[in-house]
C-alpha positions in Angstrom: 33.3 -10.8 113.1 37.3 -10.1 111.9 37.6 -14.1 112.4 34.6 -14.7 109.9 35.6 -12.2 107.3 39.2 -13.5 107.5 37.6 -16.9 106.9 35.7 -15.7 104.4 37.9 -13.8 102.4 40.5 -17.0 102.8 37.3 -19.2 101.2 37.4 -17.1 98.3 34.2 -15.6 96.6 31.7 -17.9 93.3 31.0 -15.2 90.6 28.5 -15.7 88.0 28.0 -12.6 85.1 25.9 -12.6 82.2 25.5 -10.3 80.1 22.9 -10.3 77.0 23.9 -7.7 74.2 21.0 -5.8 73.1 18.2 -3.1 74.9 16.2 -5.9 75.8 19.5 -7.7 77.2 19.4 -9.6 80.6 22.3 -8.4 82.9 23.1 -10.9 86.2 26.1 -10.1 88.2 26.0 -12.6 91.2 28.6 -12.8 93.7 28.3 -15.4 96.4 30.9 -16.3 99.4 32.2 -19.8 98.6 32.4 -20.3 102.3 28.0 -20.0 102.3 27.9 -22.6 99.5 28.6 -25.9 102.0 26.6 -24.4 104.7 23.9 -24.0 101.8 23.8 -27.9 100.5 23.1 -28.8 104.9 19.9 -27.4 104.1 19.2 -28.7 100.9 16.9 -31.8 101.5 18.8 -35.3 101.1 16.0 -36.5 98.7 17.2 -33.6 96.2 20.9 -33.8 97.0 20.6 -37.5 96.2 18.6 -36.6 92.7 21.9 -34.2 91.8 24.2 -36.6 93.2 22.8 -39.7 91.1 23.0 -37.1 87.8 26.4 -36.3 88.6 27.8 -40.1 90.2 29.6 -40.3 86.7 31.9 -37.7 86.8 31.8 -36.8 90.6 35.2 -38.9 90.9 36.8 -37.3 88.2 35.3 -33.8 89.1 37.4 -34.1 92.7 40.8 -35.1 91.4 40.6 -32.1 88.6 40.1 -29.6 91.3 42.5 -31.4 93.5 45.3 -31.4 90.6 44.4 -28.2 89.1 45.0 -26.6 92.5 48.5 -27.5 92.4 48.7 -26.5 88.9 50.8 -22.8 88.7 48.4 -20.1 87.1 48.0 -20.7 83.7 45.6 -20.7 80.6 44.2 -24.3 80.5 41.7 -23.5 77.3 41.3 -21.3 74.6 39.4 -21.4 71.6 38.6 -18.9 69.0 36.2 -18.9 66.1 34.2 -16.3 64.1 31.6 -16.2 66.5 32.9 -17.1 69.9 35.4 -16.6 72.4 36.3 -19.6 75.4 38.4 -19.5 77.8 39.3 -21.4 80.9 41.7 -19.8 83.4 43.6 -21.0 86.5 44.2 -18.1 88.8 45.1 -17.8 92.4 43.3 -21.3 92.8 39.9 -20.7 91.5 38.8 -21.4 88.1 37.2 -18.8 85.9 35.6 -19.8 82.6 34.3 -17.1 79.9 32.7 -17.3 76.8 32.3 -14.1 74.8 30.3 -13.8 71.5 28.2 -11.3 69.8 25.0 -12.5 71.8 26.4 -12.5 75.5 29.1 -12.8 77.4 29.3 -15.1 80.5 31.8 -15.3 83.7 31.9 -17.8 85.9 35.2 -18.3 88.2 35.1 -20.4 91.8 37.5 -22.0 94.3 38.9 -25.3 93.3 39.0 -26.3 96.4 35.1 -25.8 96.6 34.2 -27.9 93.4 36.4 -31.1 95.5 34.3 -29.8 98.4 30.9 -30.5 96.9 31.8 -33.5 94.8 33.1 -35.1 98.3 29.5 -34.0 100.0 27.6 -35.5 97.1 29.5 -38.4 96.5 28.4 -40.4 99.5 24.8 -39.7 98.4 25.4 -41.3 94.9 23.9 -44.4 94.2 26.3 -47.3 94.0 26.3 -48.3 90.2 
């Protein structure tokens, strides 16, 4: 058990928030184990990994060397952009990339591992078809 939550906790952890302004707002606060995420796509059928895989083929190259690069980036603000009615940002802390967007309708978190995002572009990649 201390072995998997040391592995765990070394994976890091996929956070998803979004949070709709208003009394009628939607509120989802998901936080998912990135180490569950690989074991996840083994039971995903082939026949839908390979429908993902053929939507993503075009950028799953460019996807993997991002995340590798990135990962030996120091931390640092990558993105930010600012208007009257929205707020972006794309972060690169402690390896994991978190991306928020704040405006007067919602706000929305989403950080993960690099090293997962070259993890499933590698898994899908072989089930791309060849263009």
């Amino acid at each position: 058990a201390v072995l998997a939550g040391a592995y765990v906790a070394h994976e890091g952890m996929v956070r998803v928030s979004v949070d709709e302004q208003g009394d009628q707002g939607t509120h989802l606060h998901l936080i998912v184990p990135a180490a569950l995420v690989p074991v996840g796509m083994w039971l995903v059928p082939d026949e839908k990994l390979r429908e993902v895989a053929a939507q993503a083929r075009p950028w799953l190259t460019a996807a993997r060397e991002a995340s590798r690069e990135l990962a030996r980036l120091p931390d640092s603000d990558l993105l930010e952009v600012r208007n009257v009615k929205e707020h972006v940002r794309i972060v690169k802390r402690s390896g994991s990339l978190l991306l928020v967007v704040e405006s007067p309708h919602q706000s929305v978190h989403i950080s993960f591992p690099l090293r997962l995002a070259d993890h499933v572009a590698g898994r899908l990649a072989p089930l791309a078809p060849a263009s």
